[in-house]
C-alpha positions in Angstrom: 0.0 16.6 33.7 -0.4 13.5 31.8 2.7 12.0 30.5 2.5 10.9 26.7 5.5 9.5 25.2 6.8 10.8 22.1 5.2 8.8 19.2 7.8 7.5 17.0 7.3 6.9 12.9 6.7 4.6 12.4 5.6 3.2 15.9 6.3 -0.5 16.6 2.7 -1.4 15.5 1.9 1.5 13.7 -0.1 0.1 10.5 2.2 2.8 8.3 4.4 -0.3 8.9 2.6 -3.4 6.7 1.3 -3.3 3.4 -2.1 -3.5 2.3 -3.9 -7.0 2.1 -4.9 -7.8 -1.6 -8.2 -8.8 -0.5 -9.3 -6.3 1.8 -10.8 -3.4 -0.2 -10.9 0.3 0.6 -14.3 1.9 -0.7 -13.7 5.5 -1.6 -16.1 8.2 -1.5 -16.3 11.3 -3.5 -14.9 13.9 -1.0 -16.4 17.5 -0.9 -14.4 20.0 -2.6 -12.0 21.6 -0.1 -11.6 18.2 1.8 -8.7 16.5 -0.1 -5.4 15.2 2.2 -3.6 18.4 1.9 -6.8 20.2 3.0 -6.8 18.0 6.3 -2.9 19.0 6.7 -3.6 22.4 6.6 -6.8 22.2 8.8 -5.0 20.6 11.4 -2.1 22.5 11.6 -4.2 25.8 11.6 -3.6 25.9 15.4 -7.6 25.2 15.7 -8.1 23.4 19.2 -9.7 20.0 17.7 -9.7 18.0 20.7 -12.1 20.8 22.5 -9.5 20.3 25.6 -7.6 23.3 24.7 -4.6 21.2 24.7 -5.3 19.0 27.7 -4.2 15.3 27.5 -6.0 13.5 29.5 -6.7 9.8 30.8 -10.0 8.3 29.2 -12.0 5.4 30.9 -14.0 3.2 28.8 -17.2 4.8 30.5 -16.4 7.8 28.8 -15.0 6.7 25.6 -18.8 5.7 25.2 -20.2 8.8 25.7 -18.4 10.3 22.3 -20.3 8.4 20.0 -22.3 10.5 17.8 -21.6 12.5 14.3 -20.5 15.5 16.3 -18.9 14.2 19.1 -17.1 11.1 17.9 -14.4 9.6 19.8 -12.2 6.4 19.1 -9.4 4.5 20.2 -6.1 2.6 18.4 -3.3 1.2 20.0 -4.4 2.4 24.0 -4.3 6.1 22.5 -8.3 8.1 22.2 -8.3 10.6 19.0 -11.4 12.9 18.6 -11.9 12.2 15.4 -14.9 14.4 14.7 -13.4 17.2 12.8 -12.1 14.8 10.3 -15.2 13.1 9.6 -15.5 15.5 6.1 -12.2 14.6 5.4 -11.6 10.8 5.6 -11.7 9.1 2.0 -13.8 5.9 3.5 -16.9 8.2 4.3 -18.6 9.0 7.8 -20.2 5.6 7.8 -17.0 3.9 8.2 -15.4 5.7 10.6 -18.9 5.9 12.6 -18.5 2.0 12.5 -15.4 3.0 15.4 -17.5 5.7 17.2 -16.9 5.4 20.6 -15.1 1.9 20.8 -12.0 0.6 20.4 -11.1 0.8 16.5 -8.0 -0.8 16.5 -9.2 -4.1 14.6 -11.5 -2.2 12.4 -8.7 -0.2 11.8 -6.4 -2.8 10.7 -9.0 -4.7 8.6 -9.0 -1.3 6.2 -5.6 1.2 6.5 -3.1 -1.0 7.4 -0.4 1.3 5.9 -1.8 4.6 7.2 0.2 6.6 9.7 -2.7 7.5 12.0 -0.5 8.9 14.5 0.8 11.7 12.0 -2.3 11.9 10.4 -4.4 12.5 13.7 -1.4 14.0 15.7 -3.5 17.2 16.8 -6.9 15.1 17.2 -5.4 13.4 20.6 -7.1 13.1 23.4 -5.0 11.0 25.5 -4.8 7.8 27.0 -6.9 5.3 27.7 -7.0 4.4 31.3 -5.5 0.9 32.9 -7.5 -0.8 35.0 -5.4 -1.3 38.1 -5.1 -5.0 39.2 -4.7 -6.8 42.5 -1.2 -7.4 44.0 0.1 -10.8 44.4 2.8 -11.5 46.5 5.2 -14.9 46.2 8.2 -15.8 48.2 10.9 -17.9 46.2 14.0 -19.2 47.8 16.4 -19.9 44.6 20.2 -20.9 44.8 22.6 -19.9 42.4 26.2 -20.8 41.9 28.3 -18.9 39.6 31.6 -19.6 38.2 34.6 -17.1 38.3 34.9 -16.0 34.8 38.2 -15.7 33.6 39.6 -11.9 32.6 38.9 -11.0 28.9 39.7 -8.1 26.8 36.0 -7.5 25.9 33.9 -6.7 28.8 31.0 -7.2 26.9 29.5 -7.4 23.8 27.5 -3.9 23.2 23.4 -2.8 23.9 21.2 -5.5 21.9 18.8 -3.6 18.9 15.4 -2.4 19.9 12.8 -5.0 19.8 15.8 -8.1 20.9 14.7 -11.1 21.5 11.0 -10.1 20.5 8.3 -11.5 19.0 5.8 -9.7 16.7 2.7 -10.8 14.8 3.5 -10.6 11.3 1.4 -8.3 10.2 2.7 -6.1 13.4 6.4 -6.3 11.8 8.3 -3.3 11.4 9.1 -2.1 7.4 12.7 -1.0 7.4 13.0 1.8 5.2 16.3 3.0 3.3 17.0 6.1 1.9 17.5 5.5 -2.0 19.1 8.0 -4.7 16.7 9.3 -7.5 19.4 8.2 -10.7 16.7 9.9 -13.5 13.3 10.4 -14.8 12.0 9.4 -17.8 8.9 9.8 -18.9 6.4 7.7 -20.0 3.4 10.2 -21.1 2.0 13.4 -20.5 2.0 12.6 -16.3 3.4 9.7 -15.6 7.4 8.9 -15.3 9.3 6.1 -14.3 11.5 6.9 -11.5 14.7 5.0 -10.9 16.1 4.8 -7.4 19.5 3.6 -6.5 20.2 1.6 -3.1 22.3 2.5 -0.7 25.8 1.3 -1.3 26.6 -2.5 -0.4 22.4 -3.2 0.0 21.0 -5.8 -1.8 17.0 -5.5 -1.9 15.1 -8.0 -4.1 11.3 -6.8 -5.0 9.3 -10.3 -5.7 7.0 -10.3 -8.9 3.7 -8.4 -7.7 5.1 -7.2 -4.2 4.8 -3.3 -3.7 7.1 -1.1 -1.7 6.1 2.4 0.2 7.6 5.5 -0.6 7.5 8.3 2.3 7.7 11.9 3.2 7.4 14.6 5.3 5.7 17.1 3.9 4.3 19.9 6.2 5.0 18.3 9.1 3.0 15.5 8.2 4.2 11.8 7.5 2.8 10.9 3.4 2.8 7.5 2.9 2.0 5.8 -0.8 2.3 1.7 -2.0 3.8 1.5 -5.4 4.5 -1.8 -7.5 7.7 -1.5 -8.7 8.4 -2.2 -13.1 11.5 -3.6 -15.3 13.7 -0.9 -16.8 11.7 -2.4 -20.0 9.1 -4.9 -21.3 12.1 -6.5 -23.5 13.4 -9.8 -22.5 15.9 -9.5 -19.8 19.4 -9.6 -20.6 22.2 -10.8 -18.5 23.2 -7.1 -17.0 19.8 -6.3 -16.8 19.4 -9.7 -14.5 22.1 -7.9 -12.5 20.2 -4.6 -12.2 19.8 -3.6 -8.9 18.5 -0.3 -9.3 14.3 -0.2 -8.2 12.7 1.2 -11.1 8.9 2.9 -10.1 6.2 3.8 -12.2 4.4 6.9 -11.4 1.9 8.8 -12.1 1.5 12.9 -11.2 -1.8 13.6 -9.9 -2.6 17.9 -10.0 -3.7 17.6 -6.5 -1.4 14.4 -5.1 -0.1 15.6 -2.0 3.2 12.9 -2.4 3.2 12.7 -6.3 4.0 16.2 -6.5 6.7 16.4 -4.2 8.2 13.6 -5.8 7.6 15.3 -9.0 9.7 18.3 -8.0 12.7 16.0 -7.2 16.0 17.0 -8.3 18.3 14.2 -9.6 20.6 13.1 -6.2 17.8 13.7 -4.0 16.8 11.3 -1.4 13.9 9.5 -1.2 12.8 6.8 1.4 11.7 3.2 0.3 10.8 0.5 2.4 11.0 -3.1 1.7 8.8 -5.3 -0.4 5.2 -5.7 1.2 2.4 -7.5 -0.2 0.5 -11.1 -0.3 0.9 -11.9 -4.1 1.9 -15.5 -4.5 3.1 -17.3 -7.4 2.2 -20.7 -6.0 -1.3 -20.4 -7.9 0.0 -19.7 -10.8 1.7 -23.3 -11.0 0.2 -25.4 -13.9 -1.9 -22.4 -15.6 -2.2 -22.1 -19.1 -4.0 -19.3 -19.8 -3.1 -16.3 -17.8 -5.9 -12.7 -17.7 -4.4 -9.7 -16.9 -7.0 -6.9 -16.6 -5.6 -3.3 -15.8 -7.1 0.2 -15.4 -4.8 3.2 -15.5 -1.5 2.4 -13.2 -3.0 -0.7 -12.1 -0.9 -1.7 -14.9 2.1 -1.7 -12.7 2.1 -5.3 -11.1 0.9 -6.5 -14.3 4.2 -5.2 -16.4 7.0 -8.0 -14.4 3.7 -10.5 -14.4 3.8 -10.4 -18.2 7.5 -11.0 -18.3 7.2 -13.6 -15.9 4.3 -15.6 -17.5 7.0 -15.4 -20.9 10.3 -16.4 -19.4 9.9 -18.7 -16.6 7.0 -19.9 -16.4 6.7 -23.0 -19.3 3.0 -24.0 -18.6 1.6 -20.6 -19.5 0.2 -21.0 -23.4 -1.6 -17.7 -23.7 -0.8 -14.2 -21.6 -4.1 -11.8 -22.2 -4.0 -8.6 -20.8 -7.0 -5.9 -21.2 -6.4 -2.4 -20.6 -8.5 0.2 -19.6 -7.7 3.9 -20.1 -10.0 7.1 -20.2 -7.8 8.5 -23.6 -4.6 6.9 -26.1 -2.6 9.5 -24.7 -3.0 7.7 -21.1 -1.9 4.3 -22.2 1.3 3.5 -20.4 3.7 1.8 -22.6 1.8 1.7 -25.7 4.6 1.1 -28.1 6.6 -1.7 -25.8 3.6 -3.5 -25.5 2.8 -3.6 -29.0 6.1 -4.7 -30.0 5.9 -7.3 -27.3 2.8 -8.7 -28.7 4.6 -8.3 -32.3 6.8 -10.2 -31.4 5.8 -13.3 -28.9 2.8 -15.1 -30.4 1.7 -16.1 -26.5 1.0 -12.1 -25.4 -1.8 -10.6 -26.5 -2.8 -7.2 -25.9 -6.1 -5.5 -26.0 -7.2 -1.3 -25.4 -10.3 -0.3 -24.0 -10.7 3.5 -24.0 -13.9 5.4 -22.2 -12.6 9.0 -23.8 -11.6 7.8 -27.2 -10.8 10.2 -30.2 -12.8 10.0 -33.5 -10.6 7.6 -34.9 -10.0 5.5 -32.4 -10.8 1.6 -34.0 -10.1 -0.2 -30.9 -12.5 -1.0 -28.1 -14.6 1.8 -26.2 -16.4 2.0 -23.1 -15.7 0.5 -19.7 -15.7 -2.9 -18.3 -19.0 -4.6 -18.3 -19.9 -8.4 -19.0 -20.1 -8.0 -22.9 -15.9 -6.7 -22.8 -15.4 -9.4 -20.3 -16.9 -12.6 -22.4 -15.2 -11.4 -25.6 -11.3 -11.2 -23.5 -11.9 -14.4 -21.6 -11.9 -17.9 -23.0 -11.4 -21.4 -21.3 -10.6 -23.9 -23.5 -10.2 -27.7 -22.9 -7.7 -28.8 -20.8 -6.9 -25.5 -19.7 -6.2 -23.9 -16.2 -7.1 -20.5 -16.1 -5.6 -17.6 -13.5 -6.7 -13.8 -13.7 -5.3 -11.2 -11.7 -7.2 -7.8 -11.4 -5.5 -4.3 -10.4 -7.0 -0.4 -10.5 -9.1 2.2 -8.5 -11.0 0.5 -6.0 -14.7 0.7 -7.7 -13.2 -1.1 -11.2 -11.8 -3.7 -9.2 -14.7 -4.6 -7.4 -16.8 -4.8 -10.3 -14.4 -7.0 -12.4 -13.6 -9.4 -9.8 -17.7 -9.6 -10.0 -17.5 -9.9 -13.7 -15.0 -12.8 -13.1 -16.7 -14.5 -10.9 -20.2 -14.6 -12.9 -17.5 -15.6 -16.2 -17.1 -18.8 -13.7 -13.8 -18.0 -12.1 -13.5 -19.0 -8.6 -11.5 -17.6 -5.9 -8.9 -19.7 -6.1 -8.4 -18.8 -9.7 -8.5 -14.6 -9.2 -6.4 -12.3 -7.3 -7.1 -8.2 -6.7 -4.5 -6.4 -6.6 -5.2 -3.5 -3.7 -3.8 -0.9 -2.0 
């Protein structure tokens, strides 16, 4: 029988492992009914033979990873290990096209390019096949003739100094890097609106863990025997200007929204305060270095892509002198759905620099503010570049709105250099 070592979560080069890159997007496609993630977890722990080996592992040449390259017989490899990843073709939130693209090949790369933080070995645990076959190389023989002198070592108390950590003396890539994860202590819940609540998690006693401006950490679980992995951007206990003990606040404090059919949101949802939950260290490739010498800073949001932007705003009105104007434009379906309605008003109240602006697609009859969705028309009524002025946006939300503002953007006459997309 082929011998398959136990995969470890995360495995040393398991993508669950690095964050998303902020330029890499993800495109989404609507998913049939029935075919969500929590669908797919009980599909493949039904006890259905997906593999079509009955169980089998077995060693797959490249010859014959070739062969399974077609809708229904579709085959892949990442990391040396082959998944049959046909049953899940339905089921994956790219679409068939873009896991076709690794039909028969070796998807690693293409894999890395899109879901750097998915656990496909948890995800795909029952689609293995096996291994892919090593070629076997030539033997080469050399004879050395080496002289060593040693010196007597003088009798110590400690015989030695203990087994090294896993992965001593390594180097990694560092987008191969392993995420440490900690388990942190859910202090409360408060909420924020109707679904969303911000969750405060306390570090492990004597850790220190700082979460740069526009970084995200992951929060994991293990629901149904299946590793859930999500990015979140964590917020400031408030929009208010920090204080000293707030400075000295080293509690993580996560924004989150409860989706009806979120497979992780809803177990986090049903935590009880003094339950665990596991966080891993700040990820992301946000940088403040381009935001040096701005003066006008765009902040353009949709739903809880309003997360990074909340410590950006009270970044851009503390430390950051240069920065004249801070603009943000927020896009919600309903009023109800804004998230910190009243704390940004007040903010904008109060510091003549922030401005604030609503856009609602859903609005009630007396709604007065903006309606409708992002388009060029919203755009060139936000955005203005006057004289003398450097100019930064930063765009976050689902995937589609994203896409089409950092269009918007560039048509306004941003250039890349003066726009970052937040995704992930």
């Amino acid at each position: 029988m082929l011998n398959i070592p136990t995969q470890a979560f995360p495995a040393p080069n398991s993508q669950q492992r690095i964050g998303p890159s902020s330029q890499s997007g993800r495109n989404k496609v609507a998913l049939k009914p029935g075919h969500s993630l929590m669908d797919w977890i009980r599909f493949s722990k039904s006890g259905k033979d997906l593999t079509g080996l009955r169980g089998r592992l077995i060693e797959v040449t490249q010859e014959e990873l070739q062969k399974h390259n077609t809708r229904d017989d579709c085959w892949t490899c990442i990391r040396g290990m082959v998944y049959n990843v046909t049953p899940y073709m339905d089921y994956h939130p790219g679409g068939e096209e873009e896991l076709m693209k690794a039909a028969g090949i070796d998807g690693t790369e293409l894999f890395d390019q899109v879901h750097r933080w998915v656990n496909y070995e948890s995800m795909l645990k029952e689609c293995l096949v096996g291994r892919m076959a090593t070629a076997i190389k030539g033997t080469h023989t050399f004879a050395l003739s080496i002289s060593v002198s040693v010196r007597k070592q003088a009798k110590r108390k400690w015989t030695s100094l203990g087994q090294p950590l896993e992965f001593h003396n390594t180097f990694l890539r560092k987008k191969d890097r392993a995420l440490f994860y900690r388990n942190c202590v859910l202090v409360s819940k408060t909420e924020v609106n109707h679904n969303t609540h911000v969750f405060r998690l306390q570090l492990p006693r004597g850790t220190v863990r700082h979460v740069p401006v526009g970084k995200h950490v992951y929060l994991k679980a293990l629901i149904k025997d299946t590793e859930v992995v999500r990015p979140y951007t964590p917020v400031d206990q408030t929009m208010a200007a920090a204080s000293h003990h707030s400075s000295q606040d080293s509690d993580l404090y996560l924004m989150i929204k409860v989706y009806p059919d979120g497979v992780l949101t809803q177990h986090l949802n049903s935590l009880q305060i003094g339950d665990l939950i596991s966080v891993s260290g700040p990820e992301g490739t946000f940088s403040l270095r381009p935001l040096r010498d701005v003066t006008h800073l765009y902040l353009l949001a949709a739903g809880t892509g309003f997360t990074p932007m909340a410590r950006l705003i009270r970044l851009a009105l503390q430390d950051i002198d240069t920065i004249r104007k801070t603009k943000l434009l927020f896009f919600n379906r309903q009023e109800e759905d804004v998230l910190w309605h009243r704390e940004l008003d007040e903010l904008a109240a109060n510091d003549e620099r922030f401005q604030v602006e609503y856009v609602l697609s859903v609005p009630s009859d007396g709604w007065t503010g903006r309606k409708g969705r992002v388009d060029e028309c919203i755009l060139k009524d936000f955005l203005s570049r006057p004289d003398v002025s450097k100019c930064y946006a930063c765009v976050c939300g689902p995937t589609a709105f994203t896409e089409l503002t950092i269009g918007l953007l560039k048509q306004q006459g941003f250039s890349e250099e003066e726009l970052h997309a937040f995704q992930g």
